[in-house]
C-alpha positions in Angstrom: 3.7 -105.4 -55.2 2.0 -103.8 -52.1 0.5 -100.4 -53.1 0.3 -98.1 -50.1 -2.5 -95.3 -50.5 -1.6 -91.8 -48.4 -5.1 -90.2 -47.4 -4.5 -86.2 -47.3 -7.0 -84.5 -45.3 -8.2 -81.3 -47.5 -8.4 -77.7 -46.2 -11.6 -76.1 -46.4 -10.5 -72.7 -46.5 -13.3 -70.6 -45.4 -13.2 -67.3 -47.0 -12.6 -64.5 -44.3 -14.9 -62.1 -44.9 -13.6 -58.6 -43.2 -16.6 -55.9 -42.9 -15.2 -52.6 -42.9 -16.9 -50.1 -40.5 -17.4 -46.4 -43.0 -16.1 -44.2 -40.6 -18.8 -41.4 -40.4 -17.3 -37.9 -39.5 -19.3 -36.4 -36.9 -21.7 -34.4 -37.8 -21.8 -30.4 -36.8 -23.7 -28.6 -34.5 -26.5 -26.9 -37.0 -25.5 -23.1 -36.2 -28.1 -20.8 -34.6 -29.3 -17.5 -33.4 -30.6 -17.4 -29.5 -32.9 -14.1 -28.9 -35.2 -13.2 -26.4 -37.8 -10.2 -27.0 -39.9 -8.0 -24.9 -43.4 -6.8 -26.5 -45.4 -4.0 -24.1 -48.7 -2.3 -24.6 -51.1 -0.2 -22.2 -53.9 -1.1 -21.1 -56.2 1.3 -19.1 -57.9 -0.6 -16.0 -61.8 -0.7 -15.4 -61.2 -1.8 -11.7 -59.7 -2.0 -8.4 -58.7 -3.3 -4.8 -58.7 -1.0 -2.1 -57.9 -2.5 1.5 -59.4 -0.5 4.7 -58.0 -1.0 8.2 -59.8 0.2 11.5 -57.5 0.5 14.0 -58.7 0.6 17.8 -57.0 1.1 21.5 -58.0 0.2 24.3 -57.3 -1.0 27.9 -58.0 -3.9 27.4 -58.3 -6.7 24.9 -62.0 -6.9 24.3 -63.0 -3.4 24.7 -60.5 -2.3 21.5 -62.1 -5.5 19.4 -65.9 -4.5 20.5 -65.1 -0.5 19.4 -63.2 -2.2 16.4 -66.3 -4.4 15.6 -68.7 -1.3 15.8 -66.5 0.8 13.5 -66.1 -2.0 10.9 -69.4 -2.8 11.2 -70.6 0.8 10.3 -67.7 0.8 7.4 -69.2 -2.7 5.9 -72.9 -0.8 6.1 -71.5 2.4 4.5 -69.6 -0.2 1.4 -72.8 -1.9 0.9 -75.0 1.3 0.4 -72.8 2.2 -2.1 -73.9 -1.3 -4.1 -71.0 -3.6 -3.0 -72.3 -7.1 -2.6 -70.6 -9.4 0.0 -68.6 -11.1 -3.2 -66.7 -7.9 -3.4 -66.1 -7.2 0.0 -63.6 -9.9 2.5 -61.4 -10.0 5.3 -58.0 -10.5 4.9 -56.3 -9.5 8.3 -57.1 -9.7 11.9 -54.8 -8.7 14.4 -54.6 -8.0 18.5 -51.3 -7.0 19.9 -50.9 -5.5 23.7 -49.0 -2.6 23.3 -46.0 -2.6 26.2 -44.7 -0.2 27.9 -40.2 -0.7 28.8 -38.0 0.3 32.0 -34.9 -0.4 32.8 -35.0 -3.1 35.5 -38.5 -3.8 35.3 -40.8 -6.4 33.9 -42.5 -4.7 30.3 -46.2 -4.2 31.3 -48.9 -3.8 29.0 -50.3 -0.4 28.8 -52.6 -1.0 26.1 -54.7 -3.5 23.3 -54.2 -2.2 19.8 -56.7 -3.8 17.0 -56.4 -4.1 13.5 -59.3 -5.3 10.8 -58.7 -5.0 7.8 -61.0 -6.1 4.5 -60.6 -6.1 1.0 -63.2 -4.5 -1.3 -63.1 -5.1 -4.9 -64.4 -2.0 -7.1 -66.0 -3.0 -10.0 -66.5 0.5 -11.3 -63.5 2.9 -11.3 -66.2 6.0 -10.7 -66.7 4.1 -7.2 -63.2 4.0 -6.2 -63.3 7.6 -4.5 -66.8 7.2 -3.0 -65.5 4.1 -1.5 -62.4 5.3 0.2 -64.0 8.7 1.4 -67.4 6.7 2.9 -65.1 4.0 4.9 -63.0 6.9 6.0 -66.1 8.8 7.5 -67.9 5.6 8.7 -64.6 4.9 11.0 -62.1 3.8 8.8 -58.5 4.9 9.6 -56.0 3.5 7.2 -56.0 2.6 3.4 -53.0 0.5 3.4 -53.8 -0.5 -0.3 -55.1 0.4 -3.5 -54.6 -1.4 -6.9 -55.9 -0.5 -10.4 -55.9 -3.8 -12.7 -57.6 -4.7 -15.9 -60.3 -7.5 -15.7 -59.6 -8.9 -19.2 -56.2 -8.7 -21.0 -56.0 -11.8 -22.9 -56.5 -9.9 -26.2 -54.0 -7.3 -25.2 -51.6 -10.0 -24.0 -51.6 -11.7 -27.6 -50.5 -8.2 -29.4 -47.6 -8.1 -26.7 -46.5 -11.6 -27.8 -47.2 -10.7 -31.4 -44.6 -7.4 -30.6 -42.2 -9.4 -28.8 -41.7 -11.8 -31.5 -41.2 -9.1 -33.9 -38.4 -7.5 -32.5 -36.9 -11.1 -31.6 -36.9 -11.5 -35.3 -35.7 -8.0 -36.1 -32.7 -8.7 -33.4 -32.1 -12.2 -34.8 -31.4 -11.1 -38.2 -29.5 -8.5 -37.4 -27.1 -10.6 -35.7 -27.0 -13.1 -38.9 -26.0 -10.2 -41.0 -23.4 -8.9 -38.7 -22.5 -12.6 -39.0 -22.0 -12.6 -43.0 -25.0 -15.0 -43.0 -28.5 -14.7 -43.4 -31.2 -15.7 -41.0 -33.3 -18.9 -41.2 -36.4 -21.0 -40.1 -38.0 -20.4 -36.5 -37.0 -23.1 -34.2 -37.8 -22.5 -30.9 -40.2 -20.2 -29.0 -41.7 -20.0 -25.3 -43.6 -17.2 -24.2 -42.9 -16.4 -20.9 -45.8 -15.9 -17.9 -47.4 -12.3 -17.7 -46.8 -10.4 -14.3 -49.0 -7.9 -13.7 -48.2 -4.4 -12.5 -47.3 -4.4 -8.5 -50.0 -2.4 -6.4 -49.9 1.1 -5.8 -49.4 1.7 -2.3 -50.8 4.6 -0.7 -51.5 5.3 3.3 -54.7 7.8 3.9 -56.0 8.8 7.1 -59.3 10.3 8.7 -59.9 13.6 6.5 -60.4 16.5 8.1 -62.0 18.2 4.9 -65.2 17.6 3.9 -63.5 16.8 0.0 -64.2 14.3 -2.4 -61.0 12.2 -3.1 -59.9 12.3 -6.5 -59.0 9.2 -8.2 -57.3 9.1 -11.8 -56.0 5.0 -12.6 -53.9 6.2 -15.8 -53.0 3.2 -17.9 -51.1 -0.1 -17.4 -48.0 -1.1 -19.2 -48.7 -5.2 -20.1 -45.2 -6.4 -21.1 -44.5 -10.0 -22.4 -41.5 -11.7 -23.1 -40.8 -14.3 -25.4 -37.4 -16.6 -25.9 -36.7 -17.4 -29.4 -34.0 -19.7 -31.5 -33.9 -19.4 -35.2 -31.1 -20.9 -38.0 -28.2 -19.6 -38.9 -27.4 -19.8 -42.5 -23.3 -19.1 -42.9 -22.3 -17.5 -46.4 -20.8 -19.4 -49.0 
């Protein structure tokens, strides 16, 4: 008897193991409230700038800048006497221009040399501002094209204008949650914007005639701050 033997290959089944990805549902934008708020508060300044221009003409070129020199020379003296040190006193503009004469036809020809100096004097006592302009005026002076009343320390101000600002962004922001039907939650978000001081006060003076002390009054300055704000939004149930 011939016994025949049949090999059979086994299967190794290897268990297929599927990994099923949770699908996550996005998640949703946290609701908030965007506000920006403006705190202000006056300040009253305890100094200014005042610019002084002389202004010469001449024939020619250096005869309106030696006349100019004399004048401003005399103006620096009279500044000085008054107990402004050369730290508070600088130029800041130095012009020559030929002043021309036009005809039809004809080349322009110079007629004239118009000079300009101006300096910049920095009051450090507001009851000096008037003695100032009225002794650079009489000394040969002929223009104030400038003066500026600031505040030379407003760092304690500026914090109560932020502390204002923020107040009213937080008034504004919960008002807005409960026009919303919600109610108004943690701070997120705030920047404080940069502080711009006031813009100068511009005034043009020439030679007085009168013999009168100019009267100077500064008033106060408005410091305003503003400050951006985001806060959470809490929806009602």
């Amino acid at each position: 008897m011939t016994i025949r033997t049949w090999l059979v290959p086994s299967l190794l089944l290897a268990p297929l193991t599927v990994h099923a990805q949770a699908t996550q549902a996005p998640i949703a934008p946290m609701p908030q409230i965007a506000v920006t708020g403006r705190g202000e508060i006056k300040v009253s300044p305890d100094r200014a700038t005042i610019q002084i221009s002389v202004q010469t003409r001449a024939s020619t070129a250096a005869a309106a800048a030696a006349e100019n020199a004399n004048k401003q020379q005399a103006v620096l003296a009279a500044l000085r006497a008054l107990g402004l040190g050369n730290d508070q006193l600088s130029t800041i503009n130095y012009n020559v221009y030929p002043e021309q004469r036009y005809e039809q036809g004809k080349e322009p020809t110079i007629v004239a040399y118009n000079v300009t100096n101006t300096i910049l004097a920095d009051v450090r006592k507001l009851s000096q501002v008037g003695p100032v302009i009225d002794a650079a005026l009489s000394h040969g002076a002929n223009m104030i094209t400038s003066l500026q009343f600031y505040a030379s320390n407003t760092e304690a101000a500026r914090r109560v204008a932020i502390a204002a600002a923020i107040e009213k962004a937080r008034a504004d922001a919960d008002a807005a949650a409960k026009a919303a039907h919600g109610t108004l939650g943690t701070l997120l978000e705030i920047s404080i914007g940069s502080y711009s001081p006031p813009p100068p006060r511009p005034i043009m003076m020439m030679a007085k005639q009168a013999q009168v002390d100019t009267p100077i009054n500064p008033g106060e300055e408005t410091l305003a701050v503003e400050v951006s704000t985001r806060w959470m939004f809490i929806p009602a149930k």
